[in-house]
Backbone as CSV, one residue per row, in Angstrom:
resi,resn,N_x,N_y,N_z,CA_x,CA_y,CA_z,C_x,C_y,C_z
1,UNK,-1.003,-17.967,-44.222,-1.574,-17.539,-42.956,-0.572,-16.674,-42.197
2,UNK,-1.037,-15.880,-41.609,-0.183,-14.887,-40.454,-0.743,-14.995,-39.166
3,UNK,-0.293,-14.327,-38.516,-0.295,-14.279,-37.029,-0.092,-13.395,-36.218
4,UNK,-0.737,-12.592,-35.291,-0.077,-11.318,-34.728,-0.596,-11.405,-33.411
5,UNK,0.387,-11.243,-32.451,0.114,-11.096,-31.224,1.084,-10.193,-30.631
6,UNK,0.171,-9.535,-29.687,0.736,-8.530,-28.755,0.365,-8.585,-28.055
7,UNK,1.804,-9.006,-27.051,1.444,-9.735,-25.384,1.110,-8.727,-24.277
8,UNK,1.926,-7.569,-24.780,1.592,-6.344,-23.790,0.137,-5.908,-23.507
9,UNK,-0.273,-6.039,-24.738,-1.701,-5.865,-24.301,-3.163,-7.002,-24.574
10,UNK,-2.549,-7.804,-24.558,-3.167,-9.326,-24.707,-4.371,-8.978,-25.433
11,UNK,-3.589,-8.432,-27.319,-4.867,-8.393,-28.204,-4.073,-9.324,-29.269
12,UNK,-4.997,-10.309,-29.712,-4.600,-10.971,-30.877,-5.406,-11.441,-31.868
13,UNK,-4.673,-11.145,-33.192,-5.708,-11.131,-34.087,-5.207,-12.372,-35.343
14,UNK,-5.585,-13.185,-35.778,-5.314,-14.088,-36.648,-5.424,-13.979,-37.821
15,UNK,-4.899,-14.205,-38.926,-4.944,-13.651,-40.322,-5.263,-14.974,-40.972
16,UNK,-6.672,-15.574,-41.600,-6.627,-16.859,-42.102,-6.909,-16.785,-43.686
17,UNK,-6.736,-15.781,-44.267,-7.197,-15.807,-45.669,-6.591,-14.232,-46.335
18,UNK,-5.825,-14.340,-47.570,-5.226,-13.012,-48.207,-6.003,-12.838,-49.348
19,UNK,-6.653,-11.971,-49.482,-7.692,-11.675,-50.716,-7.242,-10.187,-51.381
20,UNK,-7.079,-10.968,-53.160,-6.429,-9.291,-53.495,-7.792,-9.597,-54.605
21,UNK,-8.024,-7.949,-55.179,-8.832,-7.115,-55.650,-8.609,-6.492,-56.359
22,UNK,-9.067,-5.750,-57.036,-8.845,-4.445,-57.851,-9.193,-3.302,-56.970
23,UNK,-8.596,-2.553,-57.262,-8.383,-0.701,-56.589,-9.842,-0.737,-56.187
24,UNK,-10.311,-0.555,-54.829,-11.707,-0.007,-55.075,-11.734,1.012,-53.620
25,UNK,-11.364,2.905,-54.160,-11.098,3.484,-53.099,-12.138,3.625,-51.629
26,UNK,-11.995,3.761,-50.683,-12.646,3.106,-49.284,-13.133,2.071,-48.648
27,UNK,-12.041,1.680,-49.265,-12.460,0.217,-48.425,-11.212,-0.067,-47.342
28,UNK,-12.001,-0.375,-45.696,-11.325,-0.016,-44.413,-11.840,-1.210,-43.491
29,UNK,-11.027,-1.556,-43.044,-10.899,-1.956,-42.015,-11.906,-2.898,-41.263
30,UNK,-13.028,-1.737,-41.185,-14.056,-2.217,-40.541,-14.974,-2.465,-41.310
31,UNK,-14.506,-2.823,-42.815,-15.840,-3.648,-43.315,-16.044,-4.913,-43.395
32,UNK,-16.307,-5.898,-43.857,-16.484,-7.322,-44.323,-16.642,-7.659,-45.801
33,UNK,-16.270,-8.720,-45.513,-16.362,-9.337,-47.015,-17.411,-10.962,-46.944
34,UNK,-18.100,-10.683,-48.036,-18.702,-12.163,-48.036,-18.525,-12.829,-49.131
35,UNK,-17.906,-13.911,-48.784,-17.989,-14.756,-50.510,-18.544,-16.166,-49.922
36,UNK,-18.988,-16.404,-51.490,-19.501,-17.904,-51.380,-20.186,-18.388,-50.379
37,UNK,-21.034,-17.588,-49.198,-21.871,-17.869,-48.004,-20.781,-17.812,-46.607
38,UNK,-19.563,-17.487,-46.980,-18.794,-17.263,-46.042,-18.499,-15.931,-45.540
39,UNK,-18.360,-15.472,-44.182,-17.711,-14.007,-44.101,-17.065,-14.228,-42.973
40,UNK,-16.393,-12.747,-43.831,-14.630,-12.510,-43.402,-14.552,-10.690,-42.767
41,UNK,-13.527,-10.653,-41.902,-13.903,-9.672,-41.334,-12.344,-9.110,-41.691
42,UNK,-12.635,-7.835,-42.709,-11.018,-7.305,-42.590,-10.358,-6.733,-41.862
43,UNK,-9.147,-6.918,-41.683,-8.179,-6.303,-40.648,-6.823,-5.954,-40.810
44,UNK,-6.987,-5.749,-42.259,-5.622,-4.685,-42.871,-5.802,-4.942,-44.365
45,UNK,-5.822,-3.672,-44.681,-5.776,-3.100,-46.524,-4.720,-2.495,-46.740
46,UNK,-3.939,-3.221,-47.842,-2.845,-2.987,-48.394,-2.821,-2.639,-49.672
47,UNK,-2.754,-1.475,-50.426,-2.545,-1.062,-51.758,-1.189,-1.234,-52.122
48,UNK,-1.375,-2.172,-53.452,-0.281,-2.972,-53.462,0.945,-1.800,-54.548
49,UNK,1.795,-2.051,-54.052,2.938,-0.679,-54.442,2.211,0.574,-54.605
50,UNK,1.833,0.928,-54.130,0.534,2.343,-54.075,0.573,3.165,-55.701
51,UNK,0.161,1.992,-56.457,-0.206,2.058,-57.734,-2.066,2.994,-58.107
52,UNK,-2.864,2.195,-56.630,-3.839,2.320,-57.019,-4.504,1.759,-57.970
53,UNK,-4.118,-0.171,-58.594,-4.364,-1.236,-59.337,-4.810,-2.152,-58.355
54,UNK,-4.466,-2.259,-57.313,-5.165,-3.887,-56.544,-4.695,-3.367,-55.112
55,UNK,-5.839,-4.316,-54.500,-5.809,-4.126,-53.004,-5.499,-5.388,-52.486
56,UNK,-4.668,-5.878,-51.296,-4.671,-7.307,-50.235,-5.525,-6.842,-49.290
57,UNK,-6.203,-7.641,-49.075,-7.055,-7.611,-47.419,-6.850,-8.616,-47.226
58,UNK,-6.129,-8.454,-45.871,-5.949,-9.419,-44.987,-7.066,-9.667,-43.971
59,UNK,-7.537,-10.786,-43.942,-9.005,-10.937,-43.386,-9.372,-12.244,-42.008
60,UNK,-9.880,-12.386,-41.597,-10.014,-13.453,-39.954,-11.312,-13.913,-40.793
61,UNK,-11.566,-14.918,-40.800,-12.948,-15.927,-41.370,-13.754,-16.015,-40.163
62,UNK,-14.969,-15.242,-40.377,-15.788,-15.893,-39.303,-16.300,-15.212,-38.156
63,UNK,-15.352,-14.437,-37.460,-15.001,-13.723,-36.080,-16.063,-12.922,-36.168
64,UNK,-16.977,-13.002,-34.935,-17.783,-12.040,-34.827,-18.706,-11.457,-35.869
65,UNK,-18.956,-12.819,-36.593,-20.161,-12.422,-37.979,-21.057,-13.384,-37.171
C-alpha cells in the first residue's frame, strides 16, 4: 500500500492495490479497472523499465465507482 498526501493543497489520494499487466499502449489514468465484481480507479501507470513488456497501475478500490 502507498500513500500520498499533499497538505498544501489538501488533495489526497490512497493507493490500495498494485496491479501489473502486460504492455497494453493507452492506458491512462482516467480509466478503471474491474476485476472479479470489484472496481478500481487508476491513478498512476508505470511502464516498467520502459521496455514496453508490463505495466503497474497503481489503483484506489472503490472511489467514486
Amino acid at each position: 500500500n502507498g500513500r500520498e498526501i499533499l497538505d498544501s493543497l489538501r488533495v489526497q489520494s490512497v493507493i490500495t492495490h498494485r496491479v501489473t499487466i502486460r504492455y497494453i499502449a493507452g492506458i491512462t489514468p482516467k480509466m478503471r479497472l474491474a476485476y472479479a465484481g470489484r472496481n478500481f480507479n487508476i491513478r498512476a501507470v508505470v511502464n516498467e523499465d520502459e521496455k514496453g513488456e508490463s505495466l503497474k497501475l497503481y489503483c484506489e478500490e472503490g472511489v467514486g465507482t
